[in-house]
GUKOLDREN-422719 format. One line per field, with one value per atom (N, C-alpha, C, O): x, y negated, z; residue in three letters; residue number from 1; atom name. Coordinates in Angstrom, 2 decimals, decimal comma, padded with zeros to 5 digits, always signed. Layout:
BEGIN
xx (X / ...)
yy (Y / ...)
zz (Z / ...)
aa (ala / ...)
i (NUM / ...)
at (CA / ...)
//
This chain:
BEGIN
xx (+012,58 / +013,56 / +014,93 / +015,28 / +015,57 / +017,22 / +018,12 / +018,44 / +019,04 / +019,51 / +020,90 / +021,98 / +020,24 / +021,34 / +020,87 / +021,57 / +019,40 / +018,86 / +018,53 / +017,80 / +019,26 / +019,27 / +021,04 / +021,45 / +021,55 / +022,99 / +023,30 / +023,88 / +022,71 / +022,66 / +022,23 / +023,12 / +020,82 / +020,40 / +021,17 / +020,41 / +021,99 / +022,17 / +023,78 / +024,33 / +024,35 / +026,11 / +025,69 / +026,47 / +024,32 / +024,05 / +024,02 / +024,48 / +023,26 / +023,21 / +024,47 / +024,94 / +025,35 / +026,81 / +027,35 / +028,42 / +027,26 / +028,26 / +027,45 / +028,27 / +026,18 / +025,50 / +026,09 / +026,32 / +026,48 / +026,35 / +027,52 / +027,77 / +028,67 / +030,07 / +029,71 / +030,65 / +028,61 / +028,58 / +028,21 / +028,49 / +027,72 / +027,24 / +026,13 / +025,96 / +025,63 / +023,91 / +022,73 / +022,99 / +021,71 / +020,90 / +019,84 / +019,79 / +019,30 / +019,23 / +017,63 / +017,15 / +016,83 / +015,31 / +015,56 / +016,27 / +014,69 / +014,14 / +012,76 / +011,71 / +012,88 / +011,65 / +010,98 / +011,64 / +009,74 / +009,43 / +009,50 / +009,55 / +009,51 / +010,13 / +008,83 / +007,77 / +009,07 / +008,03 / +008,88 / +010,04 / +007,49 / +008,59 / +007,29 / +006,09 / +008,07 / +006,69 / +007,05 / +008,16 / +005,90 / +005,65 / +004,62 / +003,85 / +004,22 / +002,69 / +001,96 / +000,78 / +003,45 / +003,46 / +003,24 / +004,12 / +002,02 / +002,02 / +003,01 / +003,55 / +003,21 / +004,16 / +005,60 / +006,34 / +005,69 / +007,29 / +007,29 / +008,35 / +006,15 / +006,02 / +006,17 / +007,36 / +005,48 / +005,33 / +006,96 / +007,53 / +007,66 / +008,48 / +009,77 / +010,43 / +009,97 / +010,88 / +010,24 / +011,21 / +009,28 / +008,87 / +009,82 / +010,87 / +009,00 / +009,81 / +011,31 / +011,93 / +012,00 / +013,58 / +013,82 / +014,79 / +013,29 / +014,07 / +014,02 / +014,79 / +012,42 / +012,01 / +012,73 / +012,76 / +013,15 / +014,18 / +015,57 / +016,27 / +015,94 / +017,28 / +017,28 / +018,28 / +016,26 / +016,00 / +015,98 / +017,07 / +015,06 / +015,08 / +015,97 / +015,96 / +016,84 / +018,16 / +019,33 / +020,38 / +019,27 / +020,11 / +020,06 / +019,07 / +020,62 / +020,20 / +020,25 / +019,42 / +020,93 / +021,19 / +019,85 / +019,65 / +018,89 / +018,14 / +016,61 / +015,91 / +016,60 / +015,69 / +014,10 / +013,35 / +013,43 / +012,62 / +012,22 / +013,10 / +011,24 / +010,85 / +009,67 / +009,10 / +009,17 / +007,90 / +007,63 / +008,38 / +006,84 / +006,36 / +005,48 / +004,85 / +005,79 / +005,04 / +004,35 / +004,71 / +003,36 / +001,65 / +001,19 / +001,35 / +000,61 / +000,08 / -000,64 / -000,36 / -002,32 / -003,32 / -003,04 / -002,51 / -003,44 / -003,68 / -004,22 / -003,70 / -004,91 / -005,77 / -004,74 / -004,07 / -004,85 / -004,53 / -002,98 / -002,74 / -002,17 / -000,53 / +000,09 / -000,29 / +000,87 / +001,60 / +002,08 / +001,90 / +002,67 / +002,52 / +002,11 / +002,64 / +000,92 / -000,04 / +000,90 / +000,88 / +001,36 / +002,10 / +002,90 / +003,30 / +003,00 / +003,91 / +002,92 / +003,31 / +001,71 / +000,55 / +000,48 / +000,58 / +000,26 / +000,27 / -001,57 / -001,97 / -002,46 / -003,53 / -004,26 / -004,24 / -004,88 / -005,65 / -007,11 / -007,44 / -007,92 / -009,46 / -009,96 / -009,02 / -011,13 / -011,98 / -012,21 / -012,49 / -012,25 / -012,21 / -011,14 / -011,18 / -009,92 / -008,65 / -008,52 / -008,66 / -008,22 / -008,16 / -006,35 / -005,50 / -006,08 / -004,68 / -004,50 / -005,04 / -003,34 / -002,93 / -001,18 / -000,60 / -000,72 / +000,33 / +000,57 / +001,55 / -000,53 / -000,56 / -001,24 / -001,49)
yy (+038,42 / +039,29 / +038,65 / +037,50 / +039,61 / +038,96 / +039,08 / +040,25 / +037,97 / +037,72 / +038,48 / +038,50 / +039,20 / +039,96 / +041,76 / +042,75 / +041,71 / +043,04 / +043,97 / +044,96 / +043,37 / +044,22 / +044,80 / +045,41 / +043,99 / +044,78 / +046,34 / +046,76 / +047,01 / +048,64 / +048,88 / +049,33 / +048,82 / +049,61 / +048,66 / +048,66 / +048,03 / +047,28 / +047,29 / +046,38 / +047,80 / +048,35 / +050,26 / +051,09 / +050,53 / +052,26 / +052,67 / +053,68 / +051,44 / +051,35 / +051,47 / +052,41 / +050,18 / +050,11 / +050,77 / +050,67 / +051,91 / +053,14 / +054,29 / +055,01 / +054,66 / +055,44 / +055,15 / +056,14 / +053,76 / +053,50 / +053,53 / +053,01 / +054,08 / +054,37 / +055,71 / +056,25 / +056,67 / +057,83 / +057,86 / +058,86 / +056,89 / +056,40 / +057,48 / +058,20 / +057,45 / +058,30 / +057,40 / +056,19 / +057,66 / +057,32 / +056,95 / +057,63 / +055,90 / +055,84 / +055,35 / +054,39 / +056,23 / +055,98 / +055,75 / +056,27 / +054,84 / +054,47 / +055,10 / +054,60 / +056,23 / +056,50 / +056,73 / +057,00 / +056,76 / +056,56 / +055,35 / +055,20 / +054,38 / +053,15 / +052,49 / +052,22 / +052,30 / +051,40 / +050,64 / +050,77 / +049,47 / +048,41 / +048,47 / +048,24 / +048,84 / +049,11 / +047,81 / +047,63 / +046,80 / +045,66 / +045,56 / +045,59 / +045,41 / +044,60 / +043,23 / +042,89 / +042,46 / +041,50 / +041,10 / +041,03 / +040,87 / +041,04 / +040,09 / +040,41 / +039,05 / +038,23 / +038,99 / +039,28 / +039,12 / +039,84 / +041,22 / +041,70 / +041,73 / +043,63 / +042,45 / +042,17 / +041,76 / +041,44 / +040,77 / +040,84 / +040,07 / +039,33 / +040,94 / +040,88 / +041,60 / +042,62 / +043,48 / +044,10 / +043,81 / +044,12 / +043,43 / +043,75 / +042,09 / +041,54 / +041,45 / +041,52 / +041,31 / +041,18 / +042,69 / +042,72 / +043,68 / +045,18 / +045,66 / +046,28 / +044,79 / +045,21 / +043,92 / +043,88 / +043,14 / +041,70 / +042,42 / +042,43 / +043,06 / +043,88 / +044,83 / +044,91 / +045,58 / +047,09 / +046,50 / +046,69 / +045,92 / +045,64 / +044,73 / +044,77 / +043,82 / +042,95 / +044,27 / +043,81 / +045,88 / +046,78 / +047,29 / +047,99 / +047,18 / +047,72 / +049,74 / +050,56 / +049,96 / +051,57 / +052,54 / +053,74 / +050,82 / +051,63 / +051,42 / +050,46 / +053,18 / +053,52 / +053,42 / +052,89 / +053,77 / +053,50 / +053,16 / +052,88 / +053,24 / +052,61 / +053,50 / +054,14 / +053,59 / +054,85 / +054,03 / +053,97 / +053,64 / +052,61 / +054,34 / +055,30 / +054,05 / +055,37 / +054,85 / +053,83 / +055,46 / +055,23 / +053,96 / +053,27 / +053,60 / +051,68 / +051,64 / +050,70 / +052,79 / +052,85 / +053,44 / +054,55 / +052,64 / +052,49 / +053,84 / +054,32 / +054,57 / +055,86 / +056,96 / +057,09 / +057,90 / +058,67 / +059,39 / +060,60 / +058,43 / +058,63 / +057,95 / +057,14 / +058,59 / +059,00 / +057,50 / +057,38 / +056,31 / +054,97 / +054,29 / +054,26 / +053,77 / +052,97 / +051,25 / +050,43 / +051,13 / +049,87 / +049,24 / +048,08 / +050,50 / +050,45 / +050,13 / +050,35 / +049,63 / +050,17 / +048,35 / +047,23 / +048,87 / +047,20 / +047,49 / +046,40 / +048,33 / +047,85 / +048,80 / +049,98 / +047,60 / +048,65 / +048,07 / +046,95 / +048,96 / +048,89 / +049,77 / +050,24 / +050,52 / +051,04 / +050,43 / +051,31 / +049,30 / +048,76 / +048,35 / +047,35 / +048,95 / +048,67 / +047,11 / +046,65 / +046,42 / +045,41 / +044,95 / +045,37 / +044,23 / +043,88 / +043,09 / +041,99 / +043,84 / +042,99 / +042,53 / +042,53 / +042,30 / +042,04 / +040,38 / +039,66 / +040,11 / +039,04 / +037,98 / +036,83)
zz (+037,45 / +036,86 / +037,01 / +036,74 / +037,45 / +037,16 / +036,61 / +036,40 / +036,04 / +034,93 / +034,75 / +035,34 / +033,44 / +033,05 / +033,23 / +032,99 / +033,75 / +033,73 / +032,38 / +032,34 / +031,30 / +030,46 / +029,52 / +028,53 / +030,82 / +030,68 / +030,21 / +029,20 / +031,27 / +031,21 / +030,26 / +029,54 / +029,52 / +028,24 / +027,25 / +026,28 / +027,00 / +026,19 / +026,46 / +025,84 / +026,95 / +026,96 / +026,75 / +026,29 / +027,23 / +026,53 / +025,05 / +024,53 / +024,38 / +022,92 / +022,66 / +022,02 / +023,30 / +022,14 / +022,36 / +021,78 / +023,25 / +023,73 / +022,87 / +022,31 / +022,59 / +021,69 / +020,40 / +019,72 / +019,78 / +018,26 / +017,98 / +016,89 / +018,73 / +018,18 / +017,98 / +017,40 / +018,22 / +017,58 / +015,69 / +015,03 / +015,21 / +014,06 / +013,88 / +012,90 / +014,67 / +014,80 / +014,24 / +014,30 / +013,81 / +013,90 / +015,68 / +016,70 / +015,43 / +017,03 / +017,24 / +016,64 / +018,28 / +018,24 / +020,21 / +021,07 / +020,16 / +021,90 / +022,07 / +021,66 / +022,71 / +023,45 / +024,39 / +025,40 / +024,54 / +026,12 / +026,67 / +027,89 / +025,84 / +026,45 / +027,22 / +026,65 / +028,52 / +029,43 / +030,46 / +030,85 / +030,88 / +031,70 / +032,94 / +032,81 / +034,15 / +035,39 / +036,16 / +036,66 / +036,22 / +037,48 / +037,61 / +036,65 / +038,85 / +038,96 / +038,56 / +038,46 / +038,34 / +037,73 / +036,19 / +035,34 / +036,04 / +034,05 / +033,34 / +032,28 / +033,89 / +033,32 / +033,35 / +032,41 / +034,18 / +034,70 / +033,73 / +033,34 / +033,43 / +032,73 / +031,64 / +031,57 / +030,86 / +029,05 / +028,88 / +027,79 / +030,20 / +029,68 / +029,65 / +028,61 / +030,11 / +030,29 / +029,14 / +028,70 / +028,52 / +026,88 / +026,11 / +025,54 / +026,29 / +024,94 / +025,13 / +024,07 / +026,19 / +026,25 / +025,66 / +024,91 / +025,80 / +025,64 / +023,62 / +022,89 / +023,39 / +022,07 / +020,88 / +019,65 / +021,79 / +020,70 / +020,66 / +019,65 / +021,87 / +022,07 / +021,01 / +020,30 / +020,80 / +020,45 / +018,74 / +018,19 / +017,97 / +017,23 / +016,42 / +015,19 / +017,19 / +016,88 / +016,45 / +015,99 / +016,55 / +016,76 / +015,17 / +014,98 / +014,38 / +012,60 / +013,41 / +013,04 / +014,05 / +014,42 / +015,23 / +015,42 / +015,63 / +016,09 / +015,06 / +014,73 / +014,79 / +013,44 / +014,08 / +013,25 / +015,29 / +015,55 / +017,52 / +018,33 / +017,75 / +018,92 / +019,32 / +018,44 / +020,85 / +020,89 / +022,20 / +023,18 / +022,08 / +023,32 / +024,42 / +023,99 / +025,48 / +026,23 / +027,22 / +027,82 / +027,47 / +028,38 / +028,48 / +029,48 / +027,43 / +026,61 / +027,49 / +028,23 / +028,14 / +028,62 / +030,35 / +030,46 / +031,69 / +032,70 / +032,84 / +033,85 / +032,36 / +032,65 / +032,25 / +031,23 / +033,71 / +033,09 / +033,24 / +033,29 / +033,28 / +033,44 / +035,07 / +035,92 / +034,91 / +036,53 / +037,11 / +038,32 / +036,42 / +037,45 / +036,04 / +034,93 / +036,61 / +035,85 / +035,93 / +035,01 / +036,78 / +036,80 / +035,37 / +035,22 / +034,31 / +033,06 / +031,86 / +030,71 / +032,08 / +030,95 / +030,32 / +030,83 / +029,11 / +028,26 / +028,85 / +029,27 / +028,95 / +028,62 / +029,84 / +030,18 / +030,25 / +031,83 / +032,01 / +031,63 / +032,63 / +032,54 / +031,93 / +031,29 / +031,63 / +030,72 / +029,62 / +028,80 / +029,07 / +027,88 / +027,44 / +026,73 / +027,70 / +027,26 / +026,79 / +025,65 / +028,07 / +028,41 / +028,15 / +028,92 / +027,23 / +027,37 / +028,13 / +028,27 / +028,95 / +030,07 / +030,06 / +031,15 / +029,30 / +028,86 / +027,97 / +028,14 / +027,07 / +026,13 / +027,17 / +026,81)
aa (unk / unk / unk / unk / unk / unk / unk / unk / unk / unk / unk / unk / unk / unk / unk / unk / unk / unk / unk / unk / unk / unk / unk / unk / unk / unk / unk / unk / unk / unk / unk / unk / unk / unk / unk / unk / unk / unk / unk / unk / unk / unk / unk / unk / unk / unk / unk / unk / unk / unk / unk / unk / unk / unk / unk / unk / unk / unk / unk / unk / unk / unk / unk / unk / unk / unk / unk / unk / unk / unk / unk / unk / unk / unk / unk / unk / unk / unk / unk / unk / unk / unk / unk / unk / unk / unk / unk / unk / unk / unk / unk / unk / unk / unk / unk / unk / unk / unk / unk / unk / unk / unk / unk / unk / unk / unk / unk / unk / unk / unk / unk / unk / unk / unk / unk / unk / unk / unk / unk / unk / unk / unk / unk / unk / unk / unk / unk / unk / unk / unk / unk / unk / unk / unk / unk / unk / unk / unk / unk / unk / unk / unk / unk / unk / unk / unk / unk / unk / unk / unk / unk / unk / unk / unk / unk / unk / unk / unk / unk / unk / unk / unk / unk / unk / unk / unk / unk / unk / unk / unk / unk / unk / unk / unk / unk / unk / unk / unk / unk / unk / unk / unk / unk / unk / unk / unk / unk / unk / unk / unk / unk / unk / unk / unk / unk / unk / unk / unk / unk / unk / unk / unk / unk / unk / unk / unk / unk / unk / unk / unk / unk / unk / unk / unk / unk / unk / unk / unk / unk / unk / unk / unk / unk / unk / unk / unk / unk / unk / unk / unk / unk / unk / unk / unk / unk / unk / unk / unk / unk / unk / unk / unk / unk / unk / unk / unk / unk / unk / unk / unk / unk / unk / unk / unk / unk / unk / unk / unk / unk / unk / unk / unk / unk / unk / unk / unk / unk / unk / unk / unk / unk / unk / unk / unk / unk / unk / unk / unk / unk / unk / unk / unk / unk / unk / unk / unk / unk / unk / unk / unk / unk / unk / unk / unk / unk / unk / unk / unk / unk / unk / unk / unk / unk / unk / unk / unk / unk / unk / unk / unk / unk / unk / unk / unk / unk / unk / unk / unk / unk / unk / unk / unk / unk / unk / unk / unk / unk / unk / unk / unk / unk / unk / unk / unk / unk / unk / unk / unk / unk / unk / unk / unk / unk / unk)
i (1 / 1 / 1 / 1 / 2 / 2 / 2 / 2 / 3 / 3 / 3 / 3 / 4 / 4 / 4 / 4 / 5 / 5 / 5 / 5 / 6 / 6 / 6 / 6 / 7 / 7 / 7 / 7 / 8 / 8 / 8 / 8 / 9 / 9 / 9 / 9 / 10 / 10 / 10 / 10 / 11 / 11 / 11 / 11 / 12 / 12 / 12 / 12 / 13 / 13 / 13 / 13 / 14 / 14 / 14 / 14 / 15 / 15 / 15 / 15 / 16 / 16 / 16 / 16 / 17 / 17 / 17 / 17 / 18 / 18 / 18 / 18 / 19 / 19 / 19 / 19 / 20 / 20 / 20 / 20 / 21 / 21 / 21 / 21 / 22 / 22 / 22 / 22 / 23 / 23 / 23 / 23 / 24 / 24 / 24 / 24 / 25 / 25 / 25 / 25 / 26 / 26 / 26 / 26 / 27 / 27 / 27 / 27 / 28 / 28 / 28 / 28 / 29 / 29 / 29 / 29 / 30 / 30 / 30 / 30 / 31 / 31 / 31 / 31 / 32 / 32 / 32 / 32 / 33 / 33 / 33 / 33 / 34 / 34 / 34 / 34 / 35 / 35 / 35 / 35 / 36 / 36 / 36 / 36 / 37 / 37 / 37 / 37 / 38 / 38 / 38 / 38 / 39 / 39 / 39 / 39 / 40 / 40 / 40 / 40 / 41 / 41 / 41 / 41 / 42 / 42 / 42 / 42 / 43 / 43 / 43 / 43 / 44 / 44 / 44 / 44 / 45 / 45 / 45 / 45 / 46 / 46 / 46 / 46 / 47 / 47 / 47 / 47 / 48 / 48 / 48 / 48 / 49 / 49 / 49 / 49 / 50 / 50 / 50 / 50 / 51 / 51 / 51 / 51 / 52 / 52 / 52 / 52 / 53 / 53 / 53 / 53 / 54 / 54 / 54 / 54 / 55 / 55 / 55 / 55 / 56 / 56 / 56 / 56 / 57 / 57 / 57 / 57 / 58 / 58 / 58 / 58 / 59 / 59 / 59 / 59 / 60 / 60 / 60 / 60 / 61 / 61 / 61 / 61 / 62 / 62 / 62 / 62 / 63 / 63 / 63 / 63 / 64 / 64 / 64 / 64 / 65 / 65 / 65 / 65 / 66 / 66 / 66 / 66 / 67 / 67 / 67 / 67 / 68 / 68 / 68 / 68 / 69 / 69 / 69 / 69 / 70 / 70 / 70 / 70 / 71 / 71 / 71 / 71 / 72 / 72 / 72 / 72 / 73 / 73 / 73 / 73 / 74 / 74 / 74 / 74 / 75 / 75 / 75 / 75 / 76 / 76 / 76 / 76 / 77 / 77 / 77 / 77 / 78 / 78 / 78 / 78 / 79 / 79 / 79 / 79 / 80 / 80 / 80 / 80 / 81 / 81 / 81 / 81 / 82 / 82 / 82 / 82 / 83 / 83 / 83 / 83 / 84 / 84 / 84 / 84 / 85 / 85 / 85 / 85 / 86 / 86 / 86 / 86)
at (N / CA / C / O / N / CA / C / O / N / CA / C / O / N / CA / C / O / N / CA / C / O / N / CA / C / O / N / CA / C / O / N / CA / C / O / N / CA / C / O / N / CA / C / O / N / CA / C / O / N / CA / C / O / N / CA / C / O / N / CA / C / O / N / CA / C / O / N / CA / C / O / N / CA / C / O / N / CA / C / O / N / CA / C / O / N / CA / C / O / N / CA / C / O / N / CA / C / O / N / CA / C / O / N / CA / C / O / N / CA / C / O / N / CA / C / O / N / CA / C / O / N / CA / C / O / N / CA / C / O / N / CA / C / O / N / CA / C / O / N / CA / C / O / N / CA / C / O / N / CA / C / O / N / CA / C / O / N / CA / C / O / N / CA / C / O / N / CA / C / O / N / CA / C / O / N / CA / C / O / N / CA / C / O / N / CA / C / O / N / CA / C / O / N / CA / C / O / N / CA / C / O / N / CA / C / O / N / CA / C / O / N / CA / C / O / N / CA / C / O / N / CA / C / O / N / CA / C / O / N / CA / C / O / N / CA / C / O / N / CA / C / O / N / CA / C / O / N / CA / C / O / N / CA / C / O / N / CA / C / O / N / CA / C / O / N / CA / C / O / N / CA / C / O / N / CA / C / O / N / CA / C / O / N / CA / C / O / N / CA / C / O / N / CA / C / O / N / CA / C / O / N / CA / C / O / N / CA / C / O / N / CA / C / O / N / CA / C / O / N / CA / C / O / N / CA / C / O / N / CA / C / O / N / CA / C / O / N / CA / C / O / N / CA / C / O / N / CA / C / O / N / CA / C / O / N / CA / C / O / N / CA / C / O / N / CA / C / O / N / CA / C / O / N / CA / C / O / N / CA / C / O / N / CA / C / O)
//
């Protein structure tokens, strides 16, 4: 990952929170084939997301490999919902 790839959603927030809105992230997924590279771009977006007092909640989207359109984004893949992220 390269440094500073969370510039964009993170100059989008502070341009959202001069509206003094309430503020929810959803849909949020991180697609690599790389599990290290997918869990470490999680946790950079959800330390961002949650460091934000404006943002009220979070909606993690397609956890499970089955099923959804690029499986590359899934915390958990296999038939026995295998975490593949931790």
């Amino acid at each position: 990952m390269t440094e500073g790839h969370l510039f964009l959603p993170q100059y989008s927030i502070d341009r959202m929170k001069t509206a003094g809105l309430p503020l929810w992230a959803t849909e949020l997924t991180a697609h690599d084939h790389d599990q290290t590279v997918k869990a470490n771009t999680y946790e950079d977006m959800l330390w961002m997301l949650f460091g934000t007092p404006e943002v009220e909640g979070i909606a993690l989207f397609a956890p499970w490999d089955h099923g959804i359109q690029r499986p590359d984004g899934a915390l958990w893949v296999g038939p026995n919902l295998e975490v593949s992220v931790i």
